[in-house]
C-alpha positions in Angstrom: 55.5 -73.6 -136.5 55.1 -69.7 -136.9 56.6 -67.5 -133.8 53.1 -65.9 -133.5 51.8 -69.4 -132.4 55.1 -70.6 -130.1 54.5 -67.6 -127.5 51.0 -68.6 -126.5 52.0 -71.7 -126.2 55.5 -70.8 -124.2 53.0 -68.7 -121.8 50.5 -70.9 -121.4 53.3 -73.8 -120.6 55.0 -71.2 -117.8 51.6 -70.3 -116.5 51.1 -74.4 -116.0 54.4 -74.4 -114.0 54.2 -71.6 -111.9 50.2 -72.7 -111.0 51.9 -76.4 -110.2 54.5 -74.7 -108.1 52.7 -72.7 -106.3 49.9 -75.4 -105.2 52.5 -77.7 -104.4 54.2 -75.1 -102.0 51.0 -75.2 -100.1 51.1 -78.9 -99.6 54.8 -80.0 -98.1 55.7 -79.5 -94.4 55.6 -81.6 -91.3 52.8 -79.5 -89.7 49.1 -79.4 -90.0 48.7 -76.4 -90.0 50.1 -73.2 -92.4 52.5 -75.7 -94.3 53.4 -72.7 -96.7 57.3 -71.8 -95.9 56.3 -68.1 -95.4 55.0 -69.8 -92.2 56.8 -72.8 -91.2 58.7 -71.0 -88.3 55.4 -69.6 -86.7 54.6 -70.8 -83.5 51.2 -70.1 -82.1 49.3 -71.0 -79.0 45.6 -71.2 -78.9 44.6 -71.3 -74.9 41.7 -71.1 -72.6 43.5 -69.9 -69.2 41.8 -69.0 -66.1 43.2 -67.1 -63.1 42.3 -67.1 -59.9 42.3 -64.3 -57.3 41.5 -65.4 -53.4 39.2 -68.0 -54.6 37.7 -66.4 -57.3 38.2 -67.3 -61.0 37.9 -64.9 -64.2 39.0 -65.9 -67.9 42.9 -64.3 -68.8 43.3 -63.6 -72.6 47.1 -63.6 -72.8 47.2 -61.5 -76.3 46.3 -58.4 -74.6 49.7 -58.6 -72.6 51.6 -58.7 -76.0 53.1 -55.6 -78.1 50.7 -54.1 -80.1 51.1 -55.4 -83.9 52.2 -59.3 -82.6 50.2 -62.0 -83.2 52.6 -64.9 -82.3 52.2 -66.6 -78.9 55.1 -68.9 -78.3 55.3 -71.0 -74.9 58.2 -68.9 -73.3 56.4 -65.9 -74.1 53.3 -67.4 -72.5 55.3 -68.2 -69.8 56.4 -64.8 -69.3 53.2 -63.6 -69.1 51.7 -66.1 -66.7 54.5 -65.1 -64.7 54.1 -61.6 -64.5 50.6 -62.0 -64.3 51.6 -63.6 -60.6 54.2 -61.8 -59.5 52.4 -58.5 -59.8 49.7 -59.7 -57.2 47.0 -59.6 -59.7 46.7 -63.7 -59.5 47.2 -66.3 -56.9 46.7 -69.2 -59.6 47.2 -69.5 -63.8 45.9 -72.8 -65.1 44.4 -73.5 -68.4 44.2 -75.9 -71.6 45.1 -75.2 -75.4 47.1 -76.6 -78.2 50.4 -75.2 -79.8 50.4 -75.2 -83.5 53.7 -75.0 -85.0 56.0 -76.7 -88.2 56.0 -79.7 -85.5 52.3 -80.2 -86.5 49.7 -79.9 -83.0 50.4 -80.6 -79.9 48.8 -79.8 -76.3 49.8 -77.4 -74.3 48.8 -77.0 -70.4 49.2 -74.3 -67.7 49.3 -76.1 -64.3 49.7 -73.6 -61.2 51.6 -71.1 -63.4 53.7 -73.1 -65.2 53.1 -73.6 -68.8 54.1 -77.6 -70.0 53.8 -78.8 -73.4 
């Protein structure tokens, strides 16, 4: 076989492999959701919360409270915020529903007279 003809067929082999590696990178994990390595340790919280003031209730969104830039929500930092969102005065009551979605796979997460259970 002439050399000219053995590099095509050296790249196209390596382009095979590194396609099949890649797609297969995508596909292992324990989680659901973003099985890719690049996010296995990513912990994210998706919640509906509500707080009440003196009988009155208004939606929270708990991403505004974080630095700008972050995107992650884990539980303790939810927690955190919950509970600075009562100690302050500006809510009596936290509650709300969501789900976690982490290398664990999904899982439910509630907020239960500010304190955030999983």
């Amino acid at each position: 076989m002439p050399a000219e003809s053995l590099l095509p067929a050296v790249q196209l082999a390596a382009t095979a492999g590194l396609i099949g590696w890649m797609t297969t990178g995508f596909t292992y994990g324990a989680g659901r959701w973003m099985r890719y390595p690049l996010f296995a340790r990513g912990t994210f919280v998706i919640i509906s919360l509500t707080g009440t003031k003196d009988g009155t209730g208004e939606p929270i969104n708990p991403y505004t409270y974080l630095s700008p830039g972050a995107f992650l929500l884990p539980p303790p930092q939810l927690q955190a915020i919950v509970t600075h969102l009562i100690r302050t005065g500006r809510y009596d009551r936290i509650d709300g529903t969501g789900r976690v979605l982490s290398v664990k796979g999904e899982q439910r997460i509630e907020v239960t007279d500010g304190r955030v259970v999983l």
